[in-house]
VMD Tcl script that draws the C-alpha trace (Angstrom):
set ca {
  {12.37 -7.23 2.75}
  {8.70 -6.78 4.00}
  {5.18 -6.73 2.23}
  {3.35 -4.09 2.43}
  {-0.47 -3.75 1.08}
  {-1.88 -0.31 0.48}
  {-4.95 1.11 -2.00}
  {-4.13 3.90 -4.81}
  {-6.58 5.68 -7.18}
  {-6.57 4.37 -10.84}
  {-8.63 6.18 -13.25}
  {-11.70 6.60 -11.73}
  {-11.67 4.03 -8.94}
  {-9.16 2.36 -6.66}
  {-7.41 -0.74 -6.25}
  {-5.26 -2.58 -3.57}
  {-2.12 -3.14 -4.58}
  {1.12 -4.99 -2.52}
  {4.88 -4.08 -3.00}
  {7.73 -5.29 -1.25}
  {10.22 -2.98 0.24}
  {12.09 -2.47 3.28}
  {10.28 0.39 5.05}
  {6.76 1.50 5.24}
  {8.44 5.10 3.55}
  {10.14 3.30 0.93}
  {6.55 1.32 0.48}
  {4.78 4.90 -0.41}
  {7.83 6.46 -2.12}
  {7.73 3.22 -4.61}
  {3.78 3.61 -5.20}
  {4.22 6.90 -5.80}
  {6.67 6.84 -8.39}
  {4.60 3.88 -10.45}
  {1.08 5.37 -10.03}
  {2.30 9.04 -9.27}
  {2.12 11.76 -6.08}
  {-1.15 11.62 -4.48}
  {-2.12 8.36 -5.67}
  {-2.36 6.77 -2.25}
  {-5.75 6.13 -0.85}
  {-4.47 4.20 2.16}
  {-1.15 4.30 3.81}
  {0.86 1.08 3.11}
  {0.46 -1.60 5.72}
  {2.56 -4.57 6.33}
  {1.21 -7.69 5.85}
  {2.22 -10.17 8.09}
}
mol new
graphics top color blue
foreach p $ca { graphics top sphere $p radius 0.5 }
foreach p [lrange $ca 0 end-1] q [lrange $ca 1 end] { graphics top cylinder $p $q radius 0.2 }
display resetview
């Protein structure tokens, strides 16, 4: 399982977030789900 780091809108700003999963599509498919579609600012990255 990797880390990935990414930054979603929340109300009327953004934060950066990090969620583990095992693919960078996975990554935005799980943000997605928790802070809904659109929500990404940045594309997940992996931290290393």
């Amino acid at each position: 399982m990797r880390t990935y780091k990414a930054r979603v809108k929340i109300g009327g700003g953004s934060e950066e977030v990090t969620v583990q999963a095992d693919s960078e599509l996975q990554a935005t498919r799980m943000l997605e789900a928790q802070y809904g579609k659109g929500c990404i600012v940045s594309s997940p990255l992996e931290i290393r």
